[in-house]
matplotlib code that plots the C-alpha trace (Angstrom):
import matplotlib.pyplot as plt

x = [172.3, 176.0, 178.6, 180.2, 177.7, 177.4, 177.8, 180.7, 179.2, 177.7, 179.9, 181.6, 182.1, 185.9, 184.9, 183.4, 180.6, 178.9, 179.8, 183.2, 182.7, 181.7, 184.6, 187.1, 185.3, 185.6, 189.5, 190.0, 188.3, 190.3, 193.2, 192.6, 193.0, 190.3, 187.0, 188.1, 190.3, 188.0, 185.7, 188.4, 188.8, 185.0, 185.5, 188.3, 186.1, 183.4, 186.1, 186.4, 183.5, 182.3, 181.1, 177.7, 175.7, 174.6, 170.7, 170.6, 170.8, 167.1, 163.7, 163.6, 166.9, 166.9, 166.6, 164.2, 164.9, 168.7, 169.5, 172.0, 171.4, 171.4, 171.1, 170.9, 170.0, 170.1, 170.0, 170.5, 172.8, 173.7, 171.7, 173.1, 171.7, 174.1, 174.2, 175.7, 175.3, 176.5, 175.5, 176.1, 178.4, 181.6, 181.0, 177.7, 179.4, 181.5, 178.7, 177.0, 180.5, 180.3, 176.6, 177.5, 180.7, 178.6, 175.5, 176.5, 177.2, 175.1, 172.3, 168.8, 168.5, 172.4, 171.2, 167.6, 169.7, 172.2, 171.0, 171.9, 172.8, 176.3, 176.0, 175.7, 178.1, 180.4, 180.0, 179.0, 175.2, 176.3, 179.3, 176.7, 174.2, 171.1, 170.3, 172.8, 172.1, 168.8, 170.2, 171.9, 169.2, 166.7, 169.6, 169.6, 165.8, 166.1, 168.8, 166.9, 163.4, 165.1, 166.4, 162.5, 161.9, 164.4, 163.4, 159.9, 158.9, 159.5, 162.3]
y = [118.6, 117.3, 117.8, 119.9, 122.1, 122.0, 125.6, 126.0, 127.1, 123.4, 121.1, 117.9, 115.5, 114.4, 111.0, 108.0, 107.8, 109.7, 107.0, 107.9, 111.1, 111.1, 108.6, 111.2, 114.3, 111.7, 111.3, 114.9, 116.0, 113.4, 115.2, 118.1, 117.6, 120.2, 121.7, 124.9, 123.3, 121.6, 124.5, 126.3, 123.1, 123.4, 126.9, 126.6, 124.2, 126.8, 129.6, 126.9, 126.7, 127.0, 130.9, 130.9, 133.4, 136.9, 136.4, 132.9, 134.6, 134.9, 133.5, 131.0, 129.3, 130.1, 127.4, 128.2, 127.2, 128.5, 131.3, 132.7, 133.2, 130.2, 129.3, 126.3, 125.4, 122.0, 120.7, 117.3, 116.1, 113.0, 111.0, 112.7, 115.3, 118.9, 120.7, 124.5, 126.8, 129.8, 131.3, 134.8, 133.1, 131.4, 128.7, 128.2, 128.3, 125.5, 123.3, 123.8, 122.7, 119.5, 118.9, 119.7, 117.3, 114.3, 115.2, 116.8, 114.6, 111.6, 109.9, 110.4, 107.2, 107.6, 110.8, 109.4, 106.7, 108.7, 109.4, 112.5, 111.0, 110.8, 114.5, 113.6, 110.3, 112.7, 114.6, 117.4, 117.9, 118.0, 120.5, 123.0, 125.6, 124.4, 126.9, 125.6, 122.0, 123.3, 124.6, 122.1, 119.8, 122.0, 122.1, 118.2, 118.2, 120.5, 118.1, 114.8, 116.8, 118.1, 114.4, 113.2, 115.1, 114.3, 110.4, 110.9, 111.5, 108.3, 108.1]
z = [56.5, 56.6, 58.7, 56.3, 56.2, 59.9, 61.7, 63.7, 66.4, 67.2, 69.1, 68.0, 69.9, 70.9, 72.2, 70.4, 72.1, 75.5, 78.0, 76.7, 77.0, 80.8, 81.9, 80.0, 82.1, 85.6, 84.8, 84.2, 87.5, 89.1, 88.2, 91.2, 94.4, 95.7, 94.2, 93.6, 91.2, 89.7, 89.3, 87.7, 85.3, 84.2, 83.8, 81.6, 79.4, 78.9, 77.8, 75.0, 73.6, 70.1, 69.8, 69.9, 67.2, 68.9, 66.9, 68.8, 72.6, 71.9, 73.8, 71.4, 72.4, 76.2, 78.9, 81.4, 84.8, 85.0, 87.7, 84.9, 81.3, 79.0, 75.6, 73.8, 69.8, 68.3, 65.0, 63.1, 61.0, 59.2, 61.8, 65.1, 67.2, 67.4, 70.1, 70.6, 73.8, 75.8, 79.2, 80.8, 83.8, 83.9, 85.7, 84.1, 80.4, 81.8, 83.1, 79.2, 77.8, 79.7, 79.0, 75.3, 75.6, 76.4, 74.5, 71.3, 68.3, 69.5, 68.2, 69.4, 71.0, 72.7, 74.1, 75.5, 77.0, 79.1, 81.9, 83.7, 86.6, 85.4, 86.8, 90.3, 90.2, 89.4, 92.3, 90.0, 91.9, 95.3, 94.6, 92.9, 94.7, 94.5, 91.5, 89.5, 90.2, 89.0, 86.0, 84.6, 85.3, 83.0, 80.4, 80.8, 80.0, 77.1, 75.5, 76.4, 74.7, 71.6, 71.3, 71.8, 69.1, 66.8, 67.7, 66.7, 69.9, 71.1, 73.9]

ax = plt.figure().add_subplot(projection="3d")
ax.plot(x, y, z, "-o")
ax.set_aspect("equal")
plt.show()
């Protein structure tokens, strides 16, 4: 598929690359002095999200192992794995828009070698609930499988 022909609904990526990506997320955190700021941040970020087609909110496309509702599709184009998602939450929606932000857009082999530990280096882990830490760690493992997949299953 091309890019042209890419749904809307899939994120593109605004950085070069997703080591760009996470130092733009760091400096934008940065920004607020306290986390209730910075929650608001990452919530703002999920009200900007791509919309996300009503027939996708389906089994098929939900990530298990989220306390709140979330659903993620990928497909490929020209050589780079495209992401889109949505959740039921606010916050939730925001955390999908960052994992999106880094992930969507990238190579297979980019996305197998980001590790999601740029989640907790950015303090992101430790200033979640534990269900939410959860959940974005199962959206982490649905974005490194799909991109498993898309390698040949060999990442």
């Amino acid at each position: 598929m091309s890019l042209a022909e890419l749904s809307a609904s899939f994120v593109r990526p605004a950085e070069p690359s997703a080591a760009a990506a996470i130092g733009a997320i760091g400096e934008e955190l940065e920004l607020f002095d306290d986390w209730m700021e910075r929650y608001q941040q990452i919530i703002d970020w999920g009200r900007r999200l791509p919309d996300y087609p009503a027939e996708w909110a389906d089994a098929a496309h939900r990530i298990e192992g989220c306390q709140s509702k979330v659903w993620m599709a990928a497909t490929a184009a020209e050589g780079a794995l495209y992401f889109a998602g949505a959740s039921d939450a606010a916050i939730v929606s925001g955390l999908v828009a960052l994992m999106l932000r880094v992930y969507s857009g990238r190579e297979p082999a980019e996305i197998l070698a980001t590790d999601p530990v740029f989640l907790k280096d950015l303090g992101l882990i430790e200033a979640l609930s534990t269900n939410r830490g959860n959940g974005i760690a199962a959206m982490a493992r649905a974005i490194q499988a799909a991109a498993r997949a898309a390698a040949g299953g060999n990442g």
